[in-house]
N, C-alpha and C positions, 0 to 999 in steps of 0.2 A: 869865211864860210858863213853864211846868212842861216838863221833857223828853222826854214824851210829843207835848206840844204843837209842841217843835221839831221832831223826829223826822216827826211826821206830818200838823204843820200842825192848826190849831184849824176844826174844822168844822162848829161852830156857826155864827158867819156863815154859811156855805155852806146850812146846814140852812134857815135863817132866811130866807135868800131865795129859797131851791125854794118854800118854805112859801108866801110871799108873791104866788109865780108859780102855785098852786094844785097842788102837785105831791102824786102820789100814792102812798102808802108799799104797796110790796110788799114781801112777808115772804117770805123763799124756803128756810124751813127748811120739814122735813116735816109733814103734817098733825097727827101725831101732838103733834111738839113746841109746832103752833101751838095747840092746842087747850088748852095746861097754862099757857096767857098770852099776849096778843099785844097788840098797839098800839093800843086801838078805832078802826074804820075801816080797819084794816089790808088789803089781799088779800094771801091766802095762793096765792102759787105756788110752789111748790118748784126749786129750780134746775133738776131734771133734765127742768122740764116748758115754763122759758121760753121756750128754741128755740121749740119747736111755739105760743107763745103771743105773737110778735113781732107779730103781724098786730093783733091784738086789743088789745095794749099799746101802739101806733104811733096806733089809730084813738081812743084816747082823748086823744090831741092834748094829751099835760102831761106835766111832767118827773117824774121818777121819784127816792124815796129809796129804794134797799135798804136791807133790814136781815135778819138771820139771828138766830147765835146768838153768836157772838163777833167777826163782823165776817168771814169767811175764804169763804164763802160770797157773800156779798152781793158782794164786791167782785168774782168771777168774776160775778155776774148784772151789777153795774154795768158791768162790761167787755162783756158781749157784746149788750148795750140797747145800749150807745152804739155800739158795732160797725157797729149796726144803725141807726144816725140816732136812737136816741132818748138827749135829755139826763138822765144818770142821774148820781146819786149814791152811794156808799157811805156810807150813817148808820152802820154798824159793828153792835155788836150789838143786840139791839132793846131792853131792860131801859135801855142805855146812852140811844139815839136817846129814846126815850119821857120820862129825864127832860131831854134837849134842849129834845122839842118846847114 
């Protein structure tokens, strides 16, 4: 176990069984950034626009990985999905989560 791993827990597994459960990876860095690489299959919403998009991500009835660009992001959209009854994950950054999946 490397000290990245203790510090913040391996979440792979984690990743591994969202996957399993059919979960869906949203990207919440800007359109701009998503456009220079992103996850295939990914949805691009940017953090500033989840609020206004809880309805729409609640009615798709699956868990959720964020992912950004170094992880600093995704983890405030993981927070405020799950705030909201949806199980979310933080994948961290998305370059990282991609060579997980």
């Amino acid at each position: 176990m490397g000290l990245l791993d203790f510090l913040f827990g391996n979440k792979t597994d984690d990743i591994k069984s969202f996957q399993q459960a059919g979960a869906i990876i949203i990207d919440v860095r800007t359109p701009g950034e998503y456009k220079q690489g992103a996850i295939k299959g990914s949805k691009n919403i940017p953090l500033q626009n989840i609020k206004s998009n809880i309805k729409d991500i609640q009615q798709l009835n699956k868990p959720v990985i964020t992912c950004c660009a170094s992880g600093m992001r995704s983890a405030n959209a993981a927070s405020i999905l799950n705030a909201n009854g949806i199980q979310a994950l933080n994948g961290g950054g998305w370059t990282n989560l991609k060579n997980k999946l």
